[in-house]
C-alpha positions as CSV (number, residue, x, y, z in Angstrom):
1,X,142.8,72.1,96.4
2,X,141.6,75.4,94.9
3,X,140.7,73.8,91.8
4,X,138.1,71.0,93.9
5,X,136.7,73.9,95.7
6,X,136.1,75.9,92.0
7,X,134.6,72.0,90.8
8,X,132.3,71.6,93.9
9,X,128.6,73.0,93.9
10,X,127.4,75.7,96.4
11,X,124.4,74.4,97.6
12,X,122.2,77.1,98.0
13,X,120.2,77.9,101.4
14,X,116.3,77.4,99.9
15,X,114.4,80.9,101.6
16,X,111.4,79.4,103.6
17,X,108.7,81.6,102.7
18,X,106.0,82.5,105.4
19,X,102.5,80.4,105.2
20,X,98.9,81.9,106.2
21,X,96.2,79.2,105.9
22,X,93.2,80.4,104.3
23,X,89.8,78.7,105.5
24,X,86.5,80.6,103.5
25,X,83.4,80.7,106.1
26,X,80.8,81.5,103.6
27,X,77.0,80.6,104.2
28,X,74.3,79.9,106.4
29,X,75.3,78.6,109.5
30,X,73.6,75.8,110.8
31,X,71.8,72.5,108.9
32,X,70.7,73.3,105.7
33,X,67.9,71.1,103.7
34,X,68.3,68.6,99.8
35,X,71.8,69.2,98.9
36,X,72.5,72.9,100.4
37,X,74.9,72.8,103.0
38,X,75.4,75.2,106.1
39,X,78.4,76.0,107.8
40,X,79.0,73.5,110.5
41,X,81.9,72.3,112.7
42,X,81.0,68.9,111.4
43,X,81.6,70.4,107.8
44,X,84.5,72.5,109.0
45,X,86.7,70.5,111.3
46,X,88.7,69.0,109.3
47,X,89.6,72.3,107.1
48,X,90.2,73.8,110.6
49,X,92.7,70.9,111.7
50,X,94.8,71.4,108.4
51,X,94.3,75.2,108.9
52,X,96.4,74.9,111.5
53,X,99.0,72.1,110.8
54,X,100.5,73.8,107.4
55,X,104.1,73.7,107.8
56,X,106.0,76.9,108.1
57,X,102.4,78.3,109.2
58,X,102.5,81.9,110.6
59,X,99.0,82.6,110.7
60,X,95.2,81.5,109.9
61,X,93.3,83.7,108.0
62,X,89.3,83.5,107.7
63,X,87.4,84.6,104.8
64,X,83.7,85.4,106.3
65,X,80.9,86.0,103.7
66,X,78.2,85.1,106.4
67,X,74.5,86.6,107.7
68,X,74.2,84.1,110.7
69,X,72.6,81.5,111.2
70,X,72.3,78.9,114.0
71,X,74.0,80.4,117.5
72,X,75.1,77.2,118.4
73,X,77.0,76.2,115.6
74,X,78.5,79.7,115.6
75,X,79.7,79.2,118.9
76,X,80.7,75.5,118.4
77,X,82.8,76.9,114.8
78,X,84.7,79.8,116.8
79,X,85.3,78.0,119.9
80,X,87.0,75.4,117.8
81,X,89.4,78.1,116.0
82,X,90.0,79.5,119.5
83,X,91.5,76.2,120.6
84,X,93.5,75.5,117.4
85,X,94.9,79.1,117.4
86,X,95.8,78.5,121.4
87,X,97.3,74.8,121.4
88,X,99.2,75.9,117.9
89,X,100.2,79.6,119.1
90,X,99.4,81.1,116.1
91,X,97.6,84.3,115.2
92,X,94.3,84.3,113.7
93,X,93.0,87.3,111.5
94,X,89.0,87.8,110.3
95,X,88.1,89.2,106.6
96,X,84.7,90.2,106.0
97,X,83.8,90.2,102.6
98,X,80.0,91.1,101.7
99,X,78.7,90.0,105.6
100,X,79.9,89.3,108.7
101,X,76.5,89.3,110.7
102,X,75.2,87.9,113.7
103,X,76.7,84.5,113.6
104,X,79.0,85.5,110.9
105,X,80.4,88.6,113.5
106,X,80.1,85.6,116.3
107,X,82.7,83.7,113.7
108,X,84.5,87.1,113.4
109,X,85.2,87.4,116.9
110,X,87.3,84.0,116.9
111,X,90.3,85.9,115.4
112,X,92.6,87.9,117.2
113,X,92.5,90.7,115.0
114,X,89.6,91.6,112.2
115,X,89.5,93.8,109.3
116,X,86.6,94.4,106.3
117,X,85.8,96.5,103.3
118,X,84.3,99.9,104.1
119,X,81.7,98.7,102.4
120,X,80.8,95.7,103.9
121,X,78.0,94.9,106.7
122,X,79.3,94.3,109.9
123,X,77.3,93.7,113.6
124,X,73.5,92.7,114.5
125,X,74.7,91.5,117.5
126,X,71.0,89.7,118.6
127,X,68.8,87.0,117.7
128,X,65.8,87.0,115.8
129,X,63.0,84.0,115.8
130,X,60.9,84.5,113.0
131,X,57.7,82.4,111.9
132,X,53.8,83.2,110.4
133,X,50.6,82.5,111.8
134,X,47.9,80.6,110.1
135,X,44.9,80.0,112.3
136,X,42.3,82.4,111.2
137,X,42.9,80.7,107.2
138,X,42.4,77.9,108.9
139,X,39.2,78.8,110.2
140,X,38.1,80.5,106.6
141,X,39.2,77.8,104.7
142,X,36.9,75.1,107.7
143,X,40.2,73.4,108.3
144,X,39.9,71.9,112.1
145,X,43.5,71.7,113.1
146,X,44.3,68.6,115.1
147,X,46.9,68.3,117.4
148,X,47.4,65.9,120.7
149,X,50.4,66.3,123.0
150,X,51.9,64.7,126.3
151,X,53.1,68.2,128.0
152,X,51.0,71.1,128.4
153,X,54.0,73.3,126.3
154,X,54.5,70.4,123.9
155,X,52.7,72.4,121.0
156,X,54.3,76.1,122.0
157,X,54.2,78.8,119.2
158,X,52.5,76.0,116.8
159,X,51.7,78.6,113.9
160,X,48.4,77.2,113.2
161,X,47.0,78.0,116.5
162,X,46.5,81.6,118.0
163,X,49.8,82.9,119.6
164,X,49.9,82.4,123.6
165,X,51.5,85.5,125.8
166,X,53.2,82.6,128.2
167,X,54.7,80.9,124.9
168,X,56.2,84.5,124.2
169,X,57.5,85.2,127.0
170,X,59.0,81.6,127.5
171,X,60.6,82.5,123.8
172,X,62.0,85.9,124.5
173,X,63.4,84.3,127.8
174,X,65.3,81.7,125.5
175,X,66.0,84.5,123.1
176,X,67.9,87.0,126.2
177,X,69.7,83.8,127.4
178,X,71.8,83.6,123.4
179,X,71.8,87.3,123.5
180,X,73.4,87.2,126.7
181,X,76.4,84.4,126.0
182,X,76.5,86.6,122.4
183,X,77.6,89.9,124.1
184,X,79.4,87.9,126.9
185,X,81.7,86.6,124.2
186,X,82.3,90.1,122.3
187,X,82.8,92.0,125.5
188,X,85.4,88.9,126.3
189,X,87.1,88.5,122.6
190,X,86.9,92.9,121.8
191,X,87.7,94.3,125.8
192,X,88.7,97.9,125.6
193,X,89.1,98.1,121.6
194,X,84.9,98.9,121.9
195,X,84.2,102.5,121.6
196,X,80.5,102.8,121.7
197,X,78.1,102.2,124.4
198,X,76.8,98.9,124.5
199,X,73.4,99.6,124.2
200,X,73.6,100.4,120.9
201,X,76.3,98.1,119.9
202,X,74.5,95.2,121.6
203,X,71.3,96.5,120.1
204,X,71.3,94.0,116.6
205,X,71.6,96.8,114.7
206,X,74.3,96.6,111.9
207,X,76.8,99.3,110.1
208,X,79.5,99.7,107.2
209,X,82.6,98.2,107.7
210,X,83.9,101.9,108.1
211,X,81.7,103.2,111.1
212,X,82.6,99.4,112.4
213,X,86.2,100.3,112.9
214,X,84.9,103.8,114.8
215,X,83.0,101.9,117.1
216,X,85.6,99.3,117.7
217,X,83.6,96.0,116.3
218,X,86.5,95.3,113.9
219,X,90.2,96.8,113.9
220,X,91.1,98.4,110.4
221,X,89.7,98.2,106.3
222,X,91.7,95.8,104.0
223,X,91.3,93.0,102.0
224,X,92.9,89.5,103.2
225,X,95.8,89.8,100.5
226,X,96.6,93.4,101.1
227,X,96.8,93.5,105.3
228,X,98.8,89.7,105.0
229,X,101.4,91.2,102.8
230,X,101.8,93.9,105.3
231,X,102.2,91.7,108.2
232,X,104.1,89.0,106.5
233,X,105.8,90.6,103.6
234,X,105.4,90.4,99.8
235,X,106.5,86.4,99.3
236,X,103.8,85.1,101.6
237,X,102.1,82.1,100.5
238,X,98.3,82.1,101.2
239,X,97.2,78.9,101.2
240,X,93.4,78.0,100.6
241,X,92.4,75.1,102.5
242,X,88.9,73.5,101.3
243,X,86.1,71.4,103.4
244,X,85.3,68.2,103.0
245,X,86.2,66.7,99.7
246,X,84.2,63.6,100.0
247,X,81.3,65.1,101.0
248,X,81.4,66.9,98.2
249,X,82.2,63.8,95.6
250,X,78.9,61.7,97.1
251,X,76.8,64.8,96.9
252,X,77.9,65.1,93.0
253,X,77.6,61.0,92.2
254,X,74.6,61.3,93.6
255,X,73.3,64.1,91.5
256,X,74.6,63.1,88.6
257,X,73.4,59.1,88.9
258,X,69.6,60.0,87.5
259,X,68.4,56.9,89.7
260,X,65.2,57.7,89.6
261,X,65.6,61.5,90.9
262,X,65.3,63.5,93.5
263,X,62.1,62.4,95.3
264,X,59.1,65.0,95.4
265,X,60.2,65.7,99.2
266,X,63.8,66.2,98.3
267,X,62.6,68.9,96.0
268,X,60.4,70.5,98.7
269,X,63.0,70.6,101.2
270,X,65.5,72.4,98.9
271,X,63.1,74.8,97.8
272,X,62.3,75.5,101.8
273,X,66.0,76.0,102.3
274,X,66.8,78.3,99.7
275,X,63.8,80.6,100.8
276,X,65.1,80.4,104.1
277,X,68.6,81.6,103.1
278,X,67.8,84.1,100.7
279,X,65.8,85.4,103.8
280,X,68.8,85.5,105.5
281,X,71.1,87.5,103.5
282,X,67.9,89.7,102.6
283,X,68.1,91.2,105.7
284,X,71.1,92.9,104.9
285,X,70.0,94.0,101.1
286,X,72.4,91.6,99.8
């Protein structure tokens, strides 16, 4: 009997090692023109939904290299992670790499915890419309601009006619009502870990991810690697989990076909959109 015992393998107990999921929220967020691509839920649920169903998962992690974007879409993205994090119970950490502003803090604010570089740009919590006026070249140039509505406020803020004060107003009164469900949801998501008075937190202003942890807008500095090995020990197994695959194959067939090229348009509308997001991330000198 000893000698079947000395014959028989052990069968070794294989160590389950913990899993983070790793989803990257990098971009614009919002629709984006051509071939760029913002972040959207559309674009993000399904990285989101495997996110959350790795097996042995102990926590999400999201990567955010973001200046904002589209409000709704921010809210649409962290509301999402909210309920993934709540049905699946499981914890859900925020890295800021270069940005996490405006929408990219709104994205920030999904996780329970969040941490950046002291380096990087954390905050303008606000919202910004932006646009240019071009009525008096119109005039010089003896351009008559042409324009026939149904709806008195059909046309409002139409940059080639002269800015109305009740268009403005209307504007800023849309502008206080995102601002509003903005601070609602860091007040709601940060509670008593804010340390600065609101009016200046609340102001759109922005800061280093160092004065961000003295004011209370994220909770420590590290670097996703660094603060999950501490949590979760040295054998944890970050897992990248990428957007939509398929997406990404017809965007490259169809690139690479050379039927006939990108129409003139096409070309126009990427051009537009890559202004519009170097704009973005100008604002914070990146």
């Amino acid at each position: 009997m000893t000698r079947l015992r000395q014959l028989v393998p052990i069968r070794r107990v294989r160590e389950t090692r913990p899993v983070v999921g790793v989803v990257r929220l990098t971009g614009v967020i919002g629709q984006m023109g051509g071939l760029r691509r913002g972040l959207t839920l559309a674009g993000l649920a399904g990285a989101l939904e495997r996110a959350f169903k790795l097996r042995h998962l102990s926590a999400v992690a999201l990567a955010i290299n973001s200046p904002g974007g589209s409000p709704v879409q921010s809210a649409l993205i962290a509301t999402r992670i909210r309920a993934l994090a709540e049905e699946k119970e499981i914890p859900v950490f925020a890295f800021a790499e270069d940005v996490a502003a405006s929408g990219g803090y709104w994205l920030a604010c999904a996780a329970d915890e969040i941490f950046a570089h002291e380096a990087s740009i954390i905050g303008s919590i606000g919202v910004v419309s932006g646009g240019f006026g071009f009525h008096e070249l119109l005039r010089r140039l003896g351009v008559e601009r042409r324009l026939h509505t149904a709806g008195t406020r059909k046309a409002m803020l139409d940059p080639f006619q002269r800015e109305q004060h009740e268009d403005v107003e209307h504007l800023r009164a849309l502008q206080d009502d995102i601002h509003e469900a903005f601070k609602r949801l860091v007040r709601e998501r940060r509670g008593d870990r804010l340390k600065a008075a609101e009016e200046d937190l609340f102001s759109g202003a922005f800061w280093t991810g160092r004065h961000a942890v003295e004011t209370g807008l994220i909770d420590g500095l590290g670097d996703l690697r660094t603060v999950m090995r501490e949590r979760f020990g040295e054998r944890v197994n970050l897992r990248l989990v990428g957007g939509d695959r398929t997406w990404l194959r017809r965007r490259l067939r169809f690139a690479s076909s050379g039927e006939g090229g990108p129409l003139p348009e096409d070309w126009a509308s990427q051009a537009v959109s890559a202004i519009e997001e170097r704009l973005f991330w100008g604002r914070y000198g990146l």
